[in-house]
C-alpha positions in Angstrom: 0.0 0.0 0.0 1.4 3.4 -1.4 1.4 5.9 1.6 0.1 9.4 1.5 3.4 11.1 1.8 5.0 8.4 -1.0 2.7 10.2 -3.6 3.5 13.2 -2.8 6.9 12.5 -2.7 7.0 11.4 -6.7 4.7 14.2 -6.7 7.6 16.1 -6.2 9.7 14.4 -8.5 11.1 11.8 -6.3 12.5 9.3 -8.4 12.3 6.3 -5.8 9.1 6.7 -4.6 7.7 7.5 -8.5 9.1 3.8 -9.0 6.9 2.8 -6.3 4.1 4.5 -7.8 3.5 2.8 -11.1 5.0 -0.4 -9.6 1.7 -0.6 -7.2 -0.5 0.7 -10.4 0.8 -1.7 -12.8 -1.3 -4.8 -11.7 -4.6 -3.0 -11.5 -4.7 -0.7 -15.1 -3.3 -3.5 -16.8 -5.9 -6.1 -15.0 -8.6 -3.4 -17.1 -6.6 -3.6 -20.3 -6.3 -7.2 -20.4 -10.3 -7.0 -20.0 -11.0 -4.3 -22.7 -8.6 -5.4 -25.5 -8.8 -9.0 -27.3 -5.1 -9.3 -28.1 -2.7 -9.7 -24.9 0.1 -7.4 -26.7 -2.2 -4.7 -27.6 -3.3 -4.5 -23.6 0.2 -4.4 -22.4 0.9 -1.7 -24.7 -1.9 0.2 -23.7 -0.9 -0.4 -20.1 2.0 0.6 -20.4 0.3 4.0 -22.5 -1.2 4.9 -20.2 1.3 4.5 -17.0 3.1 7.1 -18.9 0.1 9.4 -18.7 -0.3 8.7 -15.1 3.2 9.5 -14.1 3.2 12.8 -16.7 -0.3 13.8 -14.9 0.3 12.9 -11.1 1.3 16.3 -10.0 -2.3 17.2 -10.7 -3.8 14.4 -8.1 -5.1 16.7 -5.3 -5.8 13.6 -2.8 -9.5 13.9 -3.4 -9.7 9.8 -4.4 -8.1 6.9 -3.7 -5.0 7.1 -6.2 -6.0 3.6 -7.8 -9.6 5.3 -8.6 -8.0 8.6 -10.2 -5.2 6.4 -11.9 -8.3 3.9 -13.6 -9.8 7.1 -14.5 -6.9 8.0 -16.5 -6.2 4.7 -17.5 -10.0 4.2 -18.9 -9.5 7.5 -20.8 -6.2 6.7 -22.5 -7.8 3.0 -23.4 -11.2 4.8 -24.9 -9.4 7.1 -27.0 -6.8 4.5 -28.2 -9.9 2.4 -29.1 -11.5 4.7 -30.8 -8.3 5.8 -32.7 -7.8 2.3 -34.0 -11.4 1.5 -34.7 -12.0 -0.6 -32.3 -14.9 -0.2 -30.3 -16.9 -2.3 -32.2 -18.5 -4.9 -29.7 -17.8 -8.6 -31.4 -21.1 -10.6 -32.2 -21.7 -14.0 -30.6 -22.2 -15.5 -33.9 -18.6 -14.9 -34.7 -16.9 -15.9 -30.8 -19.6 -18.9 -31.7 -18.3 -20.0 -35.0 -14.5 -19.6 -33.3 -15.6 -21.8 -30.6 -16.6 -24.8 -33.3 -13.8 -24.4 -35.4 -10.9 -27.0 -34.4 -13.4 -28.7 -31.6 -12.3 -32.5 -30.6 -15.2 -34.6 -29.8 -13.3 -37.3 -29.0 -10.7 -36.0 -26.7 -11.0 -36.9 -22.9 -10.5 -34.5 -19.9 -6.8 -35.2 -18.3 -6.0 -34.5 -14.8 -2.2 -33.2 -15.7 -3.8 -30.8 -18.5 -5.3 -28.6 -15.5 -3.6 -25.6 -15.6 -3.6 -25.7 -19.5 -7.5 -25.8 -19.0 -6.9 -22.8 -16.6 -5.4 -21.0 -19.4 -7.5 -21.4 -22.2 -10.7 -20.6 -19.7 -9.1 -17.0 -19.0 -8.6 -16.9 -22.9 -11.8 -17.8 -23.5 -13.4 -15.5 -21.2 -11.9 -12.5 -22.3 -12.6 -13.0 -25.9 -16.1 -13.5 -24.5 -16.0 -10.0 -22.9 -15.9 -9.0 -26.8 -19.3 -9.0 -27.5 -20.4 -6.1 -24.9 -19.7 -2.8 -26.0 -17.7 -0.8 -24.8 -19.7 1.2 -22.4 -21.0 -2.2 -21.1 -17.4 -3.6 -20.7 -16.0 -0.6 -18.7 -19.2 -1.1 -16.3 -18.9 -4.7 -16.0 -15.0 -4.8 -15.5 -15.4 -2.3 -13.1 -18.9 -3.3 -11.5 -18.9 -6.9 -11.5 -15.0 -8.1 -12.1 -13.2 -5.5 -10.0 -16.3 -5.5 -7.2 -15.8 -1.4 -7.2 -18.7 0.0 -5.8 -21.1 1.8 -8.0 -20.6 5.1 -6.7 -16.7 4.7 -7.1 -17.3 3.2 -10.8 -19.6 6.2 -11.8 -17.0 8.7 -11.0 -13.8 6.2 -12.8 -16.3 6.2 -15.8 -17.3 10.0 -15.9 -21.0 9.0 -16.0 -23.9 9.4 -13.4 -24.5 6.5 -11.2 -27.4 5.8 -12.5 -26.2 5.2 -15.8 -23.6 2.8 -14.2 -26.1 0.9 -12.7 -28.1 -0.1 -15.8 -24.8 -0.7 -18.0 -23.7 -2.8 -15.6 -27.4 -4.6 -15.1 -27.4 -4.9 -18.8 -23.9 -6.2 -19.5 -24.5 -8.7 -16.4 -27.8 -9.9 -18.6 -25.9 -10.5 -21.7 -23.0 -12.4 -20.0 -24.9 -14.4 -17.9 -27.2 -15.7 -21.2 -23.9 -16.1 -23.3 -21.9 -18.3 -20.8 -24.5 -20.4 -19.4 -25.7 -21.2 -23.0 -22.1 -22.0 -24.3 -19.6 -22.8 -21.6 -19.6 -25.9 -19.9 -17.3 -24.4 -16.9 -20.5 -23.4 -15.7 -23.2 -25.6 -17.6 -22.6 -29.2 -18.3 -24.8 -29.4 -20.9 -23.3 -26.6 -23.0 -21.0 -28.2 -26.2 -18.2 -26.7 -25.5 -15.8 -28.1 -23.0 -12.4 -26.5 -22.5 -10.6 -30.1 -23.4 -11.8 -30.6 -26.3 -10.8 -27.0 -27.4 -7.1 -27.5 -26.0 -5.5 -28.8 -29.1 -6.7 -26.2 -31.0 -5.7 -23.4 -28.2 -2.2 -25.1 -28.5 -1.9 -25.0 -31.9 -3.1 -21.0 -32.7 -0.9 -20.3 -29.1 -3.3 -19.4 -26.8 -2.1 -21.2 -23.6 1.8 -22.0 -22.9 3.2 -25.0 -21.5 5.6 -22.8 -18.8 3.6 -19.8 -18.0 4.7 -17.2 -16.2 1.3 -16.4 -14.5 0.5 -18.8 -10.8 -2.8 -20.2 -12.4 -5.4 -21.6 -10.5 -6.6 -25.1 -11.2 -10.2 -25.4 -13.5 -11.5 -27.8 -11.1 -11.5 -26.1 -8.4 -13.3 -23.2 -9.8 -16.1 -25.6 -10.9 -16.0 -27.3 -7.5 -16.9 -23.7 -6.0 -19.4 -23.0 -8.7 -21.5 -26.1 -7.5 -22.0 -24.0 -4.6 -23.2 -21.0 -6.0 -27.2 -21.2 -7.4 -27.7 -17.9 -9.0 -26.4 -17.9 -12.9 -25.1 -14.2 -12.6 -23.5 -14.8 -9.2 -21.5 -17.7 -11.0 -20.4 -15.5 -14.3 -19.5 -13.4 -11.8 -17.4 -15.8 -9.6 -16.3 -17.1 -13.4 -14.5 -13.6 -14.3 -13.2 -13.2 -10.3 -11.6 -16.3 -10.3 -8.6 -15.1 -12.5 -6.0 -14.5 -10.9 -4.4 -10.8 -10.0 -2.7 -9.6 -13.7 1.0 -10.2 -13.7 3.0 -8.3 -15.8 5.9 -10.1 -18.3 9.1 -10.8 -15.9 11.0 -7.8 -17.5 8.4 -5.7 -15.4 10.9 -3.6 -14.2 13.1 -2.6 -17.3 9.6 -2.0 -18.7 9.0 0.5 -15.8 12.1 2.0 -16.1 11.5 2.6 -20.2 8.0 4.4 -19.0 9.7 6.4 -16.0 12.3 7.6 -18.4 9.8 8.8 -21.1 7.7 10.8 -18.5 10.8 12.6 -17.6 11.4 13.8 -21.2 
């Protein structure tokens, strides 16, 4: 936890304690990007886009928030406009994330034990592309409301919007995830056709999960032993999305940090 008089040290241009800064905000704006963008390069560059902003613009933070709600507010910002810039805030139909889904599908394959943390992977994968078909507006609110468990008041003043406007994005992006994953994922219905081991050979082939990650992954079934004890279907989307583990940046985190510390000085 980033003390009071740590900000306003790197307010002051304290190199140190600016380290410290975006070290403790790297984890939680690029959690958001890695939620907002499809590709996992093009969220780390956008993290990493907007640290920079946050450490050109935090001697403007006058204390009045938390410094993780003024930092996502600058973060959501920098990712809206990069969005928009590349065209990008088109919301991806479930037809297409459908079609995707079918395409390389192994009936025949069985479930393995040792494959667990494969299965862990291509989940996450799986339920970030799935993120894809709520607009954008939608995704911010959900992310926020229903990944991130930030309160609606705190969400309304991230997203710029009145809080009742959060409210029925968030209701209405809860609505549309809860139909889409309870009719196509059988994480959390086991009647649904598509069952993360019959995807995996497909997921290894087009490089979607790695044998040696570099992210601690939790194990599949224990998410779907803790979903057996959960009744309502948004309460275990919900659950679905929390279960990911805490983003971790590459390993060269640091000589990344340093790159974007250096830029903001220029």
């Amino acid at each position: 936890m980033i003390t009071k008089e740590k900000i306003k040290a790197a307010q002051c241009g304290d190199a140190a304690a600016l380290n410290e800064v975006i070290e403790e905000l790297y984890r939680p704006l690029l959690g958001l990007a890695q939620r907002l963008y499809s590709n996992p390069q093009e969220a780390e560059e956008a993290c990493q886009e907007a640290l920079l902003l946050v450490a050109k613009q935090l001697p403007s933070f006058e204390h009045r928030s938390q410094l993780k709600t003024w930092a996502w507010t600058v973060a959501t910002r920098c990712y809206f406009q990069q969005m928009q810039k590349n065209g990008a805030t088109q919301a991806l139909r479930l037809e297409e994330f459908r079609a995707d889904l079918e395409q390389g599908m192994s009936e025949a394959t069985e479930a393995k034990q040792e494959d667990g943390l494969l299965l862990s992977q291509l989940k996450i994968y799986c339920g970030r592309a799935l993120l894809q078909i709520l607009p954008l507006d939608l995704r911010l609110s959900y992310t926020l409301g229903e990944i991130f468990e930030v309160s609606n008041s705190r969400a309304s003043e991230i997203l710029d919007v009145a809080e009742e406007v959060h409210r029925k994005r968030l209701s209405r992006a809860r609505q549309k995830m809860t139909d889409a994953l309870t009719g196509h994922c059988g994480v959390l219905n086991p009647n649904a056709k598509c069952r993360c081991h019959k995807r995996l050979a497909q997921a290894k082939k087009l490089g979607r999960v790695c044998e040696t990650p570099s992210t601690p992954f939790h194990h599949l079934k224990d998410l779907e032993n803790q979903l057996t004890q959960i009744q309502g279907a948004a309460e275990r989307v919900g659950l679905y999305y929390r279960s990911e583990p805490q983003a971790y940046p590459e390993p060269e985190l640091r000589g990344r940090l340093a790159m974007i510390l250096r830029s903001s000085s220029d």
